[in-house]
Short mmCIF file of the C-alpha atoms (twelve columns), coordinates in Angstrom:
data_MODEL
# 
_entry.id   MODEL 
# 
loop_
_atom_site.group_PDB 
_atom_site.id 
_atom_site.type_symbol 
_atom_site.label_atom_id 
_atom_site.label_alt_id 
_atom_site.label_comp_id 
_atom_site.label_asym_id 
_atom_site.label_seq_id 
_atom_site.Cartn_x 
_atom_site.Cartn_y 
_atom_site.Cartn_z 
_atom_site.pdbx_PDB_model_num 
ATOM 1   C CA . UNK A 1   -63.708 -146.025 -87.667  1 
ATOM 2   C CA . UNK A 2   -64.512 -146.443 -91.367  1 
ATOM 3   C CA . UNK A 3   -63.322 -143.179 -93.600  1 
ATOM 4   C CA . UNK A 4   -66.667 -143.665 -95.521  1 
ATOM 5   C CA . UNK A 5   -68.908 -144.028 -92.536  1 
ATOM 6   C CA . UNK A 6   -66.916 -141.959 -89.170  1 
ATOM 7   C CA . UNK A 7   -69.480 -143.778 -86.881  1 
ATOM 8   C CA . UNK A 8   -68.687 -145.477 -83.592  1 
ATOM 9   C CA . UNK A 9   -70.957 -146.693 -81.023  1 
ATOM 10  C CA . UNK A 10  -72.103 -145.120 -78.331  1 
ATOM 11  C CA . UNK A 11  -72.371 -146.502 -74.773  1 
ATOM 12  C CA . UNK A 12  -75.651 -147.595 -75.096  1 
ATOM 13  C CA . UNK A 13  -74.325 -149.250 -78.586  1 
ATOM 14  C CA . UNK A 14  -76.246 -146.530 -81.189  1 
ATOM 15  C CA . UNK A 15  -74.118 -145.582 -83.726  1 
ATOM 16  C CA . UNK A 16  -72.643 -142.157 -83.744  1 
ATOM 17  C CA . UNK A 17  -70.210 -139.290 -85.341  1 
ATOM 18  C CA . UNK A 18  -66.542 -140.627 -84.915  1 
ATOM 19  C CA . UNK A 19  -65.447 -137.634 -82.572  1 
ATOM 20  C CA . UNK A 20  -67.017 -138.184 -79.285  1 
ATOM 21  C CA . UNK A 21  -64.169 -141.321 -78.861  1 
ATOM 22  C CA . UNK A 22  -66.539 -143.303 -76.231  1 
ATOM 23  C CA . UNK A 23  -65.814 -140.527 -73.788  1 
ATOM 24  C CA . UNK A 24  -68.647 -140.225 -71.490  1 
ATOM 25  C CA . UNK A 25  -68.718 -135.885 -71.238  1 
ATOM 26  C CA . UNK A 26  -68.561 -136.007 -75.246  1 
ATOM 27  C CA . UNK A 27  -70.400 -138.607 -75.645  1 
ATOM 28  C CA . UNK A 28  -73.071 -135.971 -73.501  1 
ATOM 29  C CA . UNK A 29  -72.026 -133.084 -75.478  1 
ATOM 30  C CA . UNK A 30  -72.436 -134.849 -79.147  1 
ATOM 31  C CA . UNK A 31  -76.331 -135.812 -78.132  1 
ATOM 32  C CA . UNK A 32  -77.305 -133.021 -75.942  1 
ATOM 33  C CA . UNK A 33  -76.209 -130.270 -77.253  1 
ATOM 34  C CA . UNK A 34  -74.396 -130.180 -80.552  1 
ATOM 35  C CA . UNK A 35  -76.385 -129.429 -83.622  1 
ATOM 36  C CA . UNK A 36  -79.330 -128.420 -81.624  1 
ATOM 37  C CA . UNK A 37  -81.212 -125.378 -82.155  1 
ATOM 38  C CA . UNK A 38  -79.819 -122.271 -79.640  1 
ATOM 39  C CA . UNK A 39  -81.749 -119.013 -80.246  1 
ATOM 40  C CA . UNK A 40  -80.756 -118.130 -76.666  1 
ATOM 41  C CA . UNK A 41  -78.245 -114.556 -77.216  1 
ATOM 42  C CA . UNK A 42  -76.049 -115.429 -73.714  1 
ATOM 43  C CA . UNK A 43  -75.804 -118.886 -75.244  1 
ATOM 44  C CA . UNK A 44  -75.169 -117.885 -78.421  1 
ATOM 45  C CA . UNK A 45  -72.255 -115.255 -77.430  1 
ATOM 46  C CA . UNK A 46  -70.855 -118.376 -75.490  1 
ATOM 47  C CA . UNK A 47  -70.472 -120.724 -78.137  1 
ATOM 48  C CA . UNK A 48  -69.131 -118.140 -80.339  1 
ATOM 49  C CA . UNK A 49  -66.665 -117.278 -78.002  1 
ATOM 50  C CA . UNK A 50  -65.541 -120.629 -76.978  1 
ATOM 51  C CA . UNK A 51  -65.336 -121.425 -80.820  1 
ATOM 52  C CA . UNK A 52  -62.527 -118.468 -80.890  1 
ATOM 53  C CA . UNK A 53  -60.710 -119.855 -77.977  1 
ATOM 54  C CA . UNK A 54  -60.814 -123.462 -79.225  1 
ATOM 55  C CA . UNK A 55  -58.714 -121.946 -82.284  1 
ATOM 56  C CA . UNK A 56  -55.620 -124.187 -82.355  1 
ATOM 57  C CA . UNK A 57  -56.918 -126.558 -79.757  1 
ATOM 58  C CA . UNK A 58  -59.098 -129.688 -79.359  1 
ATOM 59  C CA . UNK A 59  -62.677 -128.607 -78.317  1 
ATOM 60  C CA . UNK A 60  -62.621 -131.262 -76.025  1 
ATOM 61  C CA . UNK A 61  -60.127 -128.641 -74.054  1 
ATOM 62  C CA . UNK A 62  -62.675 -126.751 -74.141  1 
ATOM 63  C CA . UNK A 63  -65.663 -128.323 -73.423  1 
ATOM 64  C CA . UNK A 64  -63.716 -129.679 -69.942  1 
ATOM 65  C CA . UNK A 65  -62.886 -125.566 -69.141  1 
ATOM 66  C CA . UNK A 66  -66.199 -124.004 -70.144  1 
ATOM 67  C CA . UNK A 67  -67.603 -124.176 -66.237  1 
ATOM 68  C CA . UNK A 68  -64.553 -122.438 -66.052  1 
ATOM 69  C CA . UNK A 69  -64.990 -119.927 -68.980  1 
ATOM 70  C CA . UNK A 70  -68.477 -119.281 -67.711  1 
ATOM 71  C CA . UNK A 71  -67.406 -118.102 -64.400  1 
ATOM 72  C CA . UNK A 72  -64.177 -115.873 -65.830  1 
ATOM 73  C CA . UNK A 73  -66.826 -114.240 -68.093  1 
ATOM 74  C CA . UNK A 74  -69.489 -113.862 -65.882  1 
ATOM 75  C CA . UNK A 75  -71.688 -116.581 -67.592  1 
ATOM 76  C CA . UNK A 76  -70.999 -114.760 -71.015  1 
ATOM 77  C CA . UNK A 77  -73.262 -112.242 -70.395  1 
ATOM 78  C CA . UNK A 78  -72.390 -109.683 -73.033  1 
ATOM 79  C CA . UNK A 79  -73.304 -106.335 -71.184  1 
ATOM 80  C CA . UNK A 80  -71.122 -107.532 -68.522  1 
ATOM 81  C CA . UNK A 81  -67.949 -108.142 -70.409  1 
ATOM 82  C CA . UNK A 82  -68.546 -105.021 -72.961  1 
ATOM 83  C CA . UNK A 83  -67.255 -103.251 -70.058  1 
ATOM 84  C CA . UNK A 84  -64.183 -105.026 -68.815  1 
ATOM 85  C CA . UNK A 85  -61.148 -103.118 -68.634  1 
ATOM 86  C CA . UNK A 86  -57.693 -103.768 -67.729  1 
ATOM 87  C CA . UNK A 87  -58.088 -105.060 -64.010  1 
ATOM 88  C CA . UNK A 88  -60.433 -107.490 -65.896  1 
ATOM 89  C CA . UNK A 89  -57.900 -108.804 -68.271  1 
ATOM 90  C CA . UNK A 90  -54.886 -109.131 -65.942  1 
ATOM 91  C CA . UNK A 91  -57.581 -111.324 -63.999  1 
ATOM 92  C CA . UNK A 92  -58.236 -114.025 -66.705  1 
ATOM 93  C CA . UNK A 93  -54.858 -113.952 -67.739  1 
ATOM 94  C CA . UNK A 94  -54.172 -115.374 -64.314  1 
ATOM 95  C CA . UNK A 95  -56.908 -117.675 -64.112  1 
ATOM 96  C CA . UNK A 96  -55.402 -121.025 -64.791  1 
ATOM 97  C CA . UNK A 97  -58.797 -122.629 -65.202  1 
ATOM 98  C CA . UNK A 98  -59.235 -121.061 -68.956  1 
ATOM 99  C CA . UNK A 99  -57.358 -120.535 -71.841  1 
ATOM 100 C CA . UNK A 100 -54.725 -117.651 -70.878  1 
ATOM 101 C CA . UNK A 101 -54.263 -116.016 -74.386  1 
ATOM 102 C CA . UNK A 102 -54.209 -112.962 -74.565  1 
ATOM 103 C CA . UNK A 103 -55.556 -112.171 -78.336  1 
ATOM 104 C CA . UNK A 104 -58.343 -114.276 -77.534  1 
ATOM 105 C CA . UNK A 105 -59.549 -112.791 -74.203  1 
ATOM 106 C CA . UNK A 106 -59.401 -109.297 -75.742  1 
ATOM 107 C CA . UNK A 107 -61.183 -110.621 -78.847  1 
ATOM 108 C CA . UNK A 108 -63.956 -112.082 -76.390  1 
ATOM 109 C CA . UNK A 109 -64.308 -108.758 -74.284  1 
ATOM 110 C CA . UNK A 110 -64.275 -106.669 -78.218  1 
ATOM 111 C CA . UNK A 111 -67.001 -108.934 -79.534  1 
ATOM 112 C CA . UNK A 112 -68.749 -108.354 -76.109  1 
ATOM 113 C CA . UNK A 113 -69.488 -104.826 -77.032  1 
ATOM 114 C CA . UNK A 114 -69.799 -105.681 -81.190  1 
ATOM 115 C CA . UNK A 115 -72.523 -107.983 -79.604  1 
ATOM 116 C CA . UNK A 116 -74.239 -105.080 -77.847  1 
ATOM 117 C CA . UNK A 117 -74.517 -103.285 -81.273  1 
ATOM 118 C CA . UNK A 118 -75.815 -106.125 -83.009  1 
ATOM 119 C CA . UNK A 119 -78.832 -106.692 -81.016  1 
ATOM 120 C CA . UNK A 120 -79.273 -102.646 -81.296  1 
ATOM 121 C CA . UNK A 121 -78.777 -103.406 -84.739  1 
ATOM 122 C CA . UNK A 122 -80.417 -106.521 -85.726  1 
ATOM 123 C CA . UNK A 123 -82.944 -107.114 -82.582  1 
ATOM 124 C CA . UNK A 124 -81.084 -109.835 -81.010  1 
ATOM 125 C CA . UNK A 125 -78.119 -112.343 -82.120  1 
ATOM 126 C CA . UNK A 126 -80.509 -115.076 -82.648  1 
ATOM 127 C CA . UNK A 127 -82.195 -112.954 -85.139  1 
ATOM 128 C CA . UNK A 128 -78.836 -112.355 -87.094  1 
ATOM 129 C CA . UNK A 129 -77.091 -115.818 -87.033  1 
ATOM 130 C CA . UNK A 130 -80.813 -117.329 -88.031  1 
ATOM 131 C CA . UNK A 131 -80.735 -115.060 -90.731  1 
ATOM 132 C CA . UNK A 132 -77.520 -116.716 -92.268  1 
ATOM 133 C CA . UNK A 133 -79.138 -120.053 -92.337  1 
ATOM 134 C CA . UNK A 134 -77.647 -121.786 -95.694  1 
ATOM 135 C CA . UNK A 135 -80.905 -123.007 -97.913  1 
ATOM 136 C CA . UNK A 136 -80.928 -126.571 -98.774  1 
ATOM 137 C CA . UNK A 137 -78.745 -126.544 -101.917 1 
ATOM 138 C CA . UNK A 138 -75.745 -125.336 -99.838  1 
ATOM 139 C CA . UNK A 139 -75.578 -128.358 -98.165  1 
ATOM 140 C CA . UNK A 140 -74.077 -131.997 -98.735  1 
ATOM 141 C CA . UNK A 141 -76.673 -134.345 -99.374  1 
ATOM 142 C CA . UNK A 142 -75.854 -136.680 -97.745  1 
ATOM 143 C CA . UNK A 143 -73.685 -135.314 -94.785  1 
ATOM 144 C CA . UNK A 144 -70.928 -137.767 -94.740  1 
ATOM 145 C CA . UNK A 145 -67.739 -137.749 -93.217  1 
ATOM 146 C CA . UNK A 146 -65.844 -137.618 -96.874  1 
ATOM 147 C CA . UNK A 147 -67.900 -134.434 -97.501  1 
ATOM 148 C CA . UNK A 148 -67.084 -132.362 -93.765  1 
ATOM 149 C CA . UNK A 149 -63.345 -133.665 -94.327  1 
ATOM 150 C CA . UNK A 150 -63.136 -131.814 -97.758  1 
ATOM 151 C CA . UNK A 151 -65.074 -128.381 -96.227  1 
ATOM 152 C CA . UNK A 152 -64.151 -127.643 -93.010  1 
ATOM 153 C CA . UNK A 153 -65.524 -124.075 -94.302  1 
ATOM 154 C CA . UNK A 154 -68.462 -122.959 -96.335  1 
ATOM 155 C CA . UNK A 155 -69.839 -120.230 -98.072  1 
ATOM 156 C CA . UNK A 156 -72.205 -119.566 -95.514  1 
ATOM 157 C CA . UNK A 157 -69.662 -119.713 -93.309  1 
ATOM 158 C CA . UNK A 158 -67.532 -117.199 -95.002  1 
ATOM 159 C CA . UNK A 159 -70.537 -114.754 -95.158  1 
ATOM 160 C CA . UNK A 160 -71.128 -114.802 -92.094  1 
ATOM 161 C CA . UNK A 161 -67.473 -114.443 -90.869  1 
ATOM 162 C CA . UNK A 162 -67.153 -111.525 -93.474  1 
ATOM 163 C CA . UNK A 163 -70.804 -109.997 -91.917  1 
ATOM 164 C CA . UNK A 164 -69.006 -109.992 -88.149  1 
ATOM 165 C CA . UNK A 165 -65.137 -109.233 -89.265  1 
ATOM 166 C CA . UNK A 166 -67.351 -105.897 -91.043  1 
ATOM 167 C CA . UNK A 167 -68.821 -105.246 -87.951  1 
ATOM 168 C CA . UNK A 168 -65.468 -105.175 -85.880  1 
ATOM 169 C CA . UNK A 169 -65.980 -108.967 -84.526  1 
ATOM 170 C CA . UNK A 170 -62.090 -110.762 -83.939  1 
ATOM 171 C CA . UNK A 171 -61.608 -114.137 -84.174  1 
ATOM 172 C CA . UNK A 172 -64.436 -115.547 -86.030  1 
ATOM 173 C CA . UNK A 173 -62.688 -116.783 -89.318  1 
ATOM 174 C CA . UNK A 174 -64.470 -118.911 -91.909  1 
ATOM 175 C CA . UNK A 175 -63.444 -121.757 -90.006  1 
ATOM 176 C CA . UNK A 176 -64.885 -120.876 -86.529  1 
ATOM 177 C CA . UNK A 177 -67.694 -119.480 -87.970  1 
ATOM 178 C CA . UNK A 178 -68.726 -122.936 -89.589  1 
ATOM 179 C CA . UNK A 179 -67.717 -124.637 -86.118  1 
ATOM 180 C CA . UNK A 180 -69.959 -122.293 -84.145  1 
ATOM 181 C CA . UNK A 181 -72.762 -123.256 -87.076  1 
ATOM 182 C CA . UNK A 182 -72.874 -126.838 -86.299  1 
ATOM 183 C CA . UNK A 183 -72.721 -126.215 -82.655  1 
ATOM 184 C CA . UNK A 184 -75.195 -123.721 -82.287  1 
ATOM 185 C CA . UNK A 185 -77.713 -125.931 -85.411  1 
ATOM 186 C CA . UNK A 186 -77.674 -123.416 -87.933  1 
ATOM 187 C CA . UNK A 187 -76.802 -126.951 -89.873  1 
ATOM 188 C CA . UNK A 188 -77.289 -130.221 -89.083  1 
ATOM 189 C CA . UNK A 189 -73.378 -131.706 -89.652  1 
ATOM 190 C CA . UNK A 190 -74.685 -134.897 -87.293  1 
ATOM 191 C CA . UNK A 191 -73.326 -137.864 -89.729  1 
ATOM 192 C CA . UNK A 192 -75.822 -139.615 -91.942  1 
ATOM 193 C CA . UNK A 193 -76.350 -143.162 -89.753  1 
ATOM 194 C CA . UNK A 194 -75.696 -141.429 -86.432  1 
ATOM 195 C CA . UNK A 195 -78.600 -142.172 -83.593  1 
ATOM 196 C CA . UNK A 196 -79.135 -138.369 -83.108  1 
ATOM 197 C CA . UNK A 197 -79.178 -136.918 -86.708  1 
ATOM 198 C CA . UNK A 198 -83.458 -137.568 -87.116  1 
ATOM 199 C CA . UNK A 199 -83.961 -135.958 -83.546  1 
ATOM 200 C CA . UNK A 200 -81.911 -133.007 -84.324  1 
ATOM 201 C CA . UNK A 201 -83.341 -132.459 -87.696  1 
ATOM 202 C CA . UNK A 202 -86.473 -132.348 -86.178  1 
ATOM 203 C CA . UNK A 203 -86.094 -130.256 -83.623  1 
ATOM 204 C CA . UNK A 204 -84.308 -127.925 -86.188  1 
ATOM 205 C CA . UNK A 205 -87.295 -128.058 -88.501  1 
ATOM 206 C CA . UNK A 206 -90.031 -127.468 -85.601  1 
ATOM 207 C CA . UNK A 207 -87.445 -124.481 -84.911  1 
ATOM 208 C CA . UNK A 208 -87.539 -122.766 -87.999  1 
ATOM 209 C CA . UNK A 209 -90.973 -123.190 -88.517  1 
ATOM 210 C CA . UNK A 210 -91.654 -121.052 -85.488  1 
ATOM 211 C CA . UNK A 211 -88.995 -118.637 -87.090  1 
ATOM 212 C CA . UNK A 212 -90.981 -118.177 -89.750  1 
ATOM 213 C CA . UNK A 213 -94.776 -118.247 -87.891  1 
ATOM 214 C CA . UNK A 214 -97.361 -119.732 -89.060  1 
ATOM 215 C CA . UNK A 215 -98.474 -121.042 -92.544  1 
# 
């Protein structure tokens, strides 16, 4: 991997960001999914959530237990885990299958209900998080891996972590707010020379256009 570069090839020998390591379910994730526009709210509350939890962690943990995550917390449906209680947690904290912390499941079932007042608030978390959207001169140009090394935060990201920590959200520091950015394509952190950066920024651009209607 070159420091000035971070781009490996793929299976099918495209060149891509450094961090999927040739493995075949990151390999998946890094195309299919990460950077890609989400306005979905259960979605959104998921990858949000698993952000939190990969605190500490390698998301690749995470990304192996989220089949696992998803049936703990009832596919992250946010009305659903507003109202756990105690049975709930004693029951994750002995499901082996997820991430058995404590602060973390407690943060997830808080931010549960903090979710329920944002859409009652804001219309619907895809509504909020879009809002936060940096504008073009917040971002590198061009998105190299020098560049993400030297900002693993930004100040979008610490606006929006200050917006949810203000709103009683846990968990959702600066740092895993700007994770849960490039996961859920509020930016587009795909490295410049990677195969999938051009179909992501498309598909972000067609995206925000609808956001903001028509011309």
């Amino acid at each position: 991997m070159s420091d000035t570069e971070g781009l490996i090839p793929g299976a099918d020998g495209r060149p891509r960001c450094f961090w999927h390591g040739g493995l075949p379910d990151y390999e998946a994730y890094h195309d299919a999914e990460w950077g890609w526009p989400v306005d979905s709210d259960t979605r959104l509350f998921e990858k949000i959530c698993l952000e939190g939890f990969q605190s500490g962690l390698s998301w690749l943990t995470i990304l192996r237990k989220r089949e696992n995550f998803r049936a703990a917390f009832d596919g992250f449906d946010f009305h659903k885990v507003s109202l756990y209680g105690p049975d709930e947690i004693d029951r994750l904290l002995g499901d082996a299958g997820i991430v058995r912390h404590r602060g973390k499941i407690e943060a997830t079932i808080n931010n549960a209900a903090r979710a329920v007042e944002l859409v009652a608030e804001a219309g619907s978390l895809s509504a909020f998080f879009w809002s936060h959207m940096p504008t073009d001169a917040e971002r590198p140009d061009p998105v190299t891996l020098a560049t993400l090394r030297e900002n693993p935060t930004t100040d979008t990201s610490k606006r929006l972590s200050k917006a949810l920590k203000k709103r009683g959200w846990r968990f959702v520091g600066p740092t895993t707010a700007y994770a849960f950015m490039q996961a859920m394509g509020l930016v587009n952190d795909h490295l410049e020379g990677c195969c999938m950066r051009e179909p992501v920024e498309q598909a972000r651009q067609a995206f925000i256009k609808g956001l903001q209607g028509p011309a």
